[in-house]
GUDO-767982 format. One record per residue: residue number from 0; x, y, z of N, C-alpha, C in turn. Coordinates in nm, 3 decimals. Atoms other than C-alpha are relative to their C-alpha. Layout:
<sites>
<nr:NUM&n.x:X&n.y:Y&n.z:Z&ca.x:X&ca.y:Y&ca.z:Z&c.x:X&c.y:Y&c.z:Z>
...
</sites>
This chain:
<sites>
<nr:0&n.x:0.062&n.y:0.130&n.z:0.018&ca.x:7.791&ca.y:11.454&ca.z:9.792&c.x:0.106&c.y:-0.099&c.z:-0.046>
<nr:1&n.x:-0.112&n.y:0.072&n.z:-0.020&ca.x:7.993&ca.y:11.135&ca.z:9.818&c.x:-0.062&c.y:-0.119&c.z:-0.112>
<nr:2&n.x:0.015&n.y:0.065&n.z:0.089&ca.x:7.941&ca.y:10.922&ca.z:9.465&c.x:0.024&c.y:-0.189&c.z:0.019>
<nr:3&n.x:-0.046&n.y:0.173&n.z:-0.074&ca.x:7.886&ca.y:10.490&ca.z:9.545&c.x:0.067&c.y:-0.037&c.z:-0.126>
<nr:4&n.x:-0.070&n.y:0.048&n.z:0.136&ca.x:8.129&ca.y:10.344&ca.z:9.340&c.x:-0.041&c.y:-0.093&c.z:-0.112>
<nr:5&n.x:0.062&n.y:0.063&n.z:0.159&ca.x:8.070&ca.y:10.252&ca.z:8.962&c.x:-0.147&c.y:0.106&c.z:0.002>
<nr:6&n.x:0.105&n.y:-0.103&n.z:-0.010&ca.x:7.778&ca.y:10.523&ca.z:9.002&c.x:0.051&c.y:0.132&c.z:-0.091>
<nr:7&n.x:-0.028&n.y:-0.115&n.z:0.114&ca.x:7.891&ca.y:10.712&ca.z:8.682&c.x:-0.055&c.y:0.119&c.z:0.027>
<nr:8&n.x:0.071&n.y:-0.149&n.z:0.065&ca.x:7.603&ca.y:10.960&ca.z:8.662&c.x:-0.046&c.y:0.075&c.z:0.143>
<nr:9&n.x:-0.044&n.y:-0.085&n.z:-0.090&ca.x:7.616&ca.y:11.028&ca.z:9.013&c.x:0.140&c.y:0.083&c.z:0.010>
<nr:10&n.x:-0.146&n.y:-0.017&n.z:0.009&ca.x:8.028&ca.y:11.091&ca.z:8.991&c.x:-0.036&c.y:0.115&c.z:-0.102>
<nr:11&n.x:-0.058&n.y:-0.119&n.z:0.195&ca.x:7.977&ca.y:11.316&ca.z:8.629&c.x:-0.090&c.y:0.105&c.z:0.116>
<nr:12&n.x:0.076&n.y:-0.113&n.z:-0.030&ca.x:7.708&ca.y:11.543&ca.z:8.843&c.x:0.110&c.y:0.061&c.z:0.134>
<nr:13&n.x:-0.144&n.y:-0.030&n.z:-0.079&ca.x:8.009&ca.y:11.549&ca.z:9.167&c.x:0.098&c.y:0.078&c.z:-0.069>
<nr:14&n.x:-0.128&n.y:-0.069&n.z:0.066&ca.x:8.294&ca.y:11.624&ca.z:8.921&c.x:-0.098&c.y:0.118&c.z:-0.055>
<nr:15&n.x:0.009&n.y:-0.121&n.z:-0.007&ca.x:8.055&ca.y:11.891&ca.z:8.795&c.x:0.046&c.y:0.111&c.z:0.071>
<nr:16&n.x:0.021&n.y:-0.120&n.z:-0.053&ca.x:8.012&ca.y:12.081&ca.z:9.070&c.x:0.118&c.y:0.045&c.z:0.070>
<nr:17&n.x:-0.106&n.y:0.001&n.z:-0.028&ca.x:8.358&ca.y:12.035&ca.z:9.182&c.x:0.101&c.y:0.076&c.z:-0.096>
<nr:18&n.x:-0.053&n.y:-0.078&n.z:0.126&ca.x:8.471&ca.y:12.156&ca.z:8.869&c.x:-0.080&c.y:0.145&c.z:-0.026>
<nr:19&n.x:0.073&n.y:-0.125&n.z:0.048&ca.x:8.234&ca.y:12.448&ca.z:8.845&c.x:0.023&c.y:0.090&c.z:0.138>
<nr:20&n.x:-0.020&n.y:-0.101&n.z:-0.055&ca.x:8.320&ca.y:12.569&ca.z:9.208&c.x:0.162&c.y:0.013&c.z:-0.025>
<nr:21&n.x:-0.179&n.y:-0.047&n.z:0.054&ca.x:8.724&ca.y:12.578&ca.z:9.066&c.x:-0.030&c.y:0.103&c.z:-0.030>
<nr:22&n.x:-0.046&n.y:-0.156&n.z:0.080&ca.x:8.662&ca.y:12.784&ca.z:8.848&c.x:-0.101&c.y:0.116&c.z:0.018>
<nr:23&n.x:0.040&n.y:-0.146&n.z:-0.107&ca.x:8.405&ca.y:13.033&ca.z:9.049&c.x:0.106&c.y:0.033&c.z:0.059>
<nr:24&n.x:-0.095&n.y:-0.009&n.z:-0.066&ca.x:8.721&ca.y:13.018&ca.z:9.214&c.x:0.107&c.y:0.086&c.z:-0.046>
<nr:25&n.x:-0.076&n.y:-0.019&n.z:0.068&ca.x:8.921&ca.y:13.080&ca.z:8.933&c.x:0.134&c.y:-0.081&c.z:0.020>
<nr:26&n.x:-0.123&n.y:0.110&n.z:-0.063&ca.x:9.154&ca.y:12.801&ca.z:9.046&c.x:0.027&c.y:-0.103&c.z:-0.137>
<nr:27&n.x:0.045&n.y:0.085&n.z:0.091&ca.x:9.173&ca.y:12.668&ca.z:8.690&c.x:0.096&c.y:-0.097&c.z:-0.051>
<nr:28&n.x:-0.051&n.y:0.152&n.z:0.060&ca.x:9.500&ca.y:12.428&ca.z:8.696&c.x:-0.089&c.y:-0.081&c.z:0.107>
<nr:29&n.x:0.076&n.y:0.168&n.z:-0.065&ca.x:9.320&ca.y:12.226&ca.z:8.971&c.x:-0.148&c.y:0.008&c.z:-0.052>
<nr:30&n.x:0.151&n.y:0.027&n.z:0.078&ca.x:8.985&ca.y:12.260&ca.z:8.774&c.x:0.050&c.y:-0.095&c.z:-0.115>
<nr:31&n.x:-0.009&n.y:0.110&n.z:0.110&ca.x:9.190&ca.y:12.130&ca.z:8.464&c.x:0.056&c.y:-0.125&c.z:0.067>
<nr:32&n.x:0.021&n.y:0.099&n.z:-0.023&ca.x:9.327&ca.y:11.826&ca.z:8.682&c.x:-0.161&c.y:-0.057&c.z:0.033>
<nr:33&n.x:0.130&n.y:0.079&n.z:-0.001&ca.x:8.985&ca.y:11.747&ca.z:8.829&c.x:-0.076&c.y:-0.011&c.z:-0.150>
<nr:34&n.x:0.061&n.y:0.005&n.z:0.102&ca.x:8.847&ca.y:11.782&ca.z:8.504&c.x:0.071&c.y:-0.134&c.z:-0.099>
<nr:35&n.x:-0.096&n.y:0.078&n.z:0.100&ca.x:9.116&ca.y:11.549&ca.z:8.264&c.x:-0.019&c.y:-0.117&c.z:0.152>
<nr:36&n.x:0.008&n.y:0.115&n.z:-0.097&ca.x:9.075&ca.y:11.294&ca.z:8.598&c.x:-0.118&c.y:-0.058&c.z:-0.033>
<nr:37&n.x:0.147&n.y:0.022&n.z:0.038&ca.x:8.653&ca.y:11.320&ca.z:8.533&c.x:0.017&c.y:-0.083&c.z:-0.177>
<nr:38&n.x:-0.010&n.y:0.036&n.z:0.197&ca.x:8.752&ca.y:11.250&ca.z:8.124&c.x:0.023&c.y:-0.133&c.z:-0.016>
<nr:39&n.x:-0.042&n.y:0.138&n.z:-0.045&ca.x:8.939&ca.y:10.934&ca.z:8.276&c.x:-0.102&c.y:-0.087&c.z:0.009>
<nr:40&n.x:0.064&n.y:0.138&n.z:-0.080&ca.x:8.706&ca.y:10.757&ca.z:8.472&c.x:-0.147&c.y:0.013&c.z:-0.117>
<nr:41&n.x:0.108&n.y:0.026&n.z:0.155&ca.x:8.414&ca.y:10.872&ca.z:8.138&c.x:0.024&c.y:-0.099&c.z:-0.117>
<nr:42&n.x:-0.023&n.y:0.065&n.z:0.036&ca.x:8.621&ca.y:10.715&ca.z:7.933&c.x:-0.028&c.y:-0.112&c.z:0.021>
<nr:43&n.x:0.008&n.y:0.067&n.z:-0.026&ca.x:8.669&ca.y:10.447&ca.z:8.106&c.x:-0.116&c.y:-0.118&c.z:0.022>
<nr:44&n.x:0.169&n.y:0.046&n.z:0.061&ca.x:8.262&ca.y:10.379&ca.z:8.136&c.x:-0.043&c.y:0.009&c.z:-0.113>
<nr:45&n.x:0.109&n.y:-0.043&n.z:0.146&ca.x:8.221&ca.y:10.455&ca.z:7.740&c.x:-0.106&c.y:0.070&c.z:0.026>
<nr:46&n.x:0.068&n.y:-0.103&n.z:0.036&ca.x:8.112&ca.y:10.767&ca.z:7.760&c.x:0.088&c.y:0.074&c.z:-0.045>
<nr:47&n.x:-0.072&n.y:-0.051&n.z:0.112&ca.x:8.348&ca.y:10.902&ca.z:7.472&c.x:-0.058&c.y:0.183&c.z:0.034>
<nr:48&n.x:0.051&n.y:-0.176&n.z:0.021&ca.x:8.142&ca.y:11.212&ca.z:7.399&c.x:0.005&c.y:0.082&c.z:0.114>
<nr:49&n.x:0.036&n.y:-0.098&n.z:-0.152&ca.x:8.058&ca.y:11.325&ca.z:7.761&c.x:0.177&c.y:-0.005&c.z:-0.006>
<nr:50&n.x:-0.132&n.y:0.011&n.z:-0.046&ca.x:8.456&ca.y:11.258&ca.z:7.810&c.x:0.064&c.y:0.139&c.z:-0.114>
<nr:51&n.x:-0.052&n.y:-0.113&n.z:0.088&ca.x:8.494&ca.y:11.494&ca.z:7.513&c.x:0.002&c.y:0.130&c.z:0.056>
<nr:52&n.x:0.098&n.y:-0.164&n.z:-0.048&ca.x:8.295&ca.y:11.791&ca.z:7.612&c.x:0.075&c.y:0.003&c.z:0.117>
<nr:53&n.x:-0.068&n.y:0.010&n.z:-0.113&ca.x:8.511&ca.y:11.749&ca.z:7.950&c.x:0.109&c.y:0.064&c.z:-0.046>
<nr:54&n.x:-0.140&n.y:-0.045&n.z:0.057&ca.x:8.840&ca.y:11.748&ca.z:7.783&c.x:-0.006&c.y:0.156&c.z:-0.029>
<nr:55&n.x:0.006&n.y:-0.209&n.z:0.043&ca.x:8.724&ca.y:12.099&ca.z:7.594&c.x:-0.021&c.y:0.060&c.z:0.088>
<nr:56&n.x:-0.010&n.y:-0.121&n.z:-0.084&ca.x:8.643&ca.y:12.245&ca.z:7.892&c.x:0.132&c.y:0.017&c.z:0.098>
<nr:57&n.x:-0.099&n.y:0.005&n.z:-0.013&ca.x:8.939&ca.y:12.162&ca.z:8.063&c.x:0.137&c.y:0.071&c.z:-0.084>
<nr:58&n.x:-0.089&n.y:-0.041&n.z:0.127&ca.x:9.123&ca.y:12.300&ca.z:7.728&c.x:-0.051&c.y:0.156&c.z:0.031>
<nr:59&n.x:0.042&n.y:-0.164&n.z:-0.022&ca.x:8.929&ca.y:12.634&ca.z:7.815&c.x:0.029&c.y:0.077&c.z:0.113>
<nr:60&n.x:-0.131&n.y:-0.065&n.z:-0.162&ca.x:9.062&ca.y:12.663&ca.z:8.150&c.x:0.114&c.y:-0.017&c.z:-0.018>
<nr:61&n.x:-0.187&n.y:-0.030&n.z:0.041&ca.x:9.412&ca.y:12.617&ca.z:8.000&c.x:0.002&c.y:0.135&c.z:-0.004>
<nr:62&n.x:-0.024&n.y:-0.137&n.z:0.037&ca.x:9.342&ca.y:12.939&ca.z:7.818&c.x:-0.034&c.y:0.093&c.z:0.073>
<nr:63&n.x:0.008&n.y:-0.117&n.z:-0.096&ca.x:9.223&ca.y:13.116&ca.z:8.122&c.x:0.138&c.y:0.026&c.z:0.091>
<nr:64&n.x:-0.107&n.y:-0.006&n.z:-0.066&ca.x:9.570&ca.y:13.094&ca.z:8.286&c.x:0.073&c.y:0.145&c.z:-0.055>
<nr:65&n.x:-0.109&n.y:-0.108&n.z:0.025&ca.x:9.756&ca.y:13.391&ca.z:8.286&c.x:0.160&c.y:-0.057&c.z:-0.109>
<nr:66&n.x:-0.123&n.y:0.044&n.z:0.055&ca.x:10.084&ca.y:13.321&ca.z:8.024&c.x:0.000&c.y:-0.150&c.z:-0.041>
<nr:67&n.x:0.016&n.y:0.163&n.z:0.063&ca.x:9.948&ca.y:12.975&ca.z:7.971&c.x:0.081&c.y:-0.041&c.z:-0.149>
<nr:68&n.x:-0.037&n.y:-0.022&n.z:0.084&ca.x:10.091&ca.y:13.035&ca.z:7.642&c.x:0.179&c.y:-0.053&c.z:0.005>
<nr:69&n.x:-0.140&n.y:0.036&n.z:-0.051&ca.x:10.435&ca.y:13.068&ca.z:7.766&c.x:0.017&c.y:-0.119&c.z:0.092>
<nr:70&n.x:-0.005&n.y:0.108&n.z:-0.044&ca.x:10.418&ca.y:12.794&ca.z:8.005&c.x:0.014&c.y:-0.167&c.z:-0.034>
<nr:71&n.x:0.025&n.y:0.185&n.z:0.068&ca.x:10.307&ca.y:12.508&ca.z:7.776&c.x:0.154&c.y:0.028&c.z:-0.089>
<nr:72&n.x:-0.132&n.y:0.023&n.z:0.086&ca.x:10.625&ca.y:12.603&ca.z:7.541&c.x:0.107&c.y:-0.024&c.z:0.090>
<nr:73&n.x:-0.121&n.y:0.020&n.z:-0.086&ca.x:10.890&ca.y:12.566&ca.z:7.827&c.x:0.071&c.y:-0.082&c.z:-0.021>
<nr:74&n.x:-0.107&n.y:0.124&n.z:-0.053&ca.x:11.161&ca.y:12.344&ca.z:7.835&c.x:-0.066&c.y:-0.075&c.z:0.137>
<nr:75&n.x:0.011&n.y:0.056&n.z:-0.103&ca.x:11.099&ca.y:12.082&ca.z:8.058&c.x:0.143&c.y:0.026&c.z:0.099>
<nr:76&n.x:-0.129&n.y:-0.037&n.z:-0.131&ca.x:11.369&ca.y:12.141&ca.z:8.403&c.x:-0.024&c.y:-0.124&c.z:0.075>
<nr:77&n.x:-0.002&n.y:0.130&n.z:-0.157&ca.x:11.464&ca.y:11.831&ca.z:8.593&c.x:-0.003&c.y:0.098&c.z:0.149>
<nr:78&n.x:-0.014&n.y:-0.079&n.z:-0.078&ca.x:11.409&ca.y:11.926&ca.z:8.909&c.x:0.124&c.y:-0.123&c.z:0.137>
<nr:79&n.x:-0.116&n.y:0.115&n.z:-0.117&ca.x:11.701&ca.y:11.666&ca.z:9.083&c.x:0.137&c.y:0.086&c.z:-0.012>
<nr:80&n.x:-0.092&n.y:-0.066&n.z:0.017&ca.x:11.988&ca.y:11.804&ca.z:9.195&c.x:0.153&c.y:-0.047&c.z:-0.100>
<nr:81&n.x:-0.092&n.y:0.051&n.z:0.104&ca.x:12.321&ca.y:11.811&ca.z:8.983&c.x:0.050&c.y:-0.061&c.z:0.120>
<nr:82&n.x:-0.052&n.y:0.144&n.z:-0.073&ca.x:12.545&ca.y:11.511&ca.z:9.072&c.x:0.110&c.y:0.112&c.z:0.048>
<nr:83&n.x:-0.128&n.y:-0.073&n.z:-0.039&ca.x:12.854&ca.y:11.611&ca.z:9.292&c.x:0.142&c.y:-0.086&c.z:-0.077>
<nr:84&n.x:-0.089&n.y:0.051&n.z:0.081&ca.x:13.168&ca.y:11.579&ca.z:9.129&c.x:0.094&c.y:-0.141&c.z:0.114>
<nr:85&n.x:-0.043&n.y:0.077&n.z:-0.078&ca.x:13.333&ca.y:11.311&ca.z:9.271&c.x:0.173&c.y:-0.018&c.z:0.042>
</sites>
């Protein structure tokens, strides 16, 4: 189902189910983007709380990641190549 724009409480019931077949999926970094994207556009209508309860679940599919743990501590890695010497 395709949400008419500015149609919040159509959009929050979309990003549900979009978010709930991720993670039947178990696909849970693109559940936590669609999810932290849904938190966005809640916000953005003042809906704080609903944007909350989003965020935490999004925070709960972090912790389903395998090594998620290790991942979030990483060094960031540019990924550009080194310069050539000249």
């Amino acid at each position: 189902m395709k949400s008419a724009p500015g149609d919040v409480d159509a959009a929050d019931v979309d990003f549900d189910r979009a978010v709930t077949a991720l993670a039947d999926r178990e696909q849970w970094r693109e559940a936590i983007y669609v999810a932290r994207h849904w938190a966005e556009i809640l916000r953005a209508a003042d809906r704080e709380e609903r944007a909350y309860a989003v965020l935490e679940l999004a925070t709960d599919f972090g912790q389903r990641i395998p090594n998620s743990h290790v991942i979030a501590h990483e060094p960031r890695r540019s990924l550009a190549l080194p310069a050539r010497p000249a």
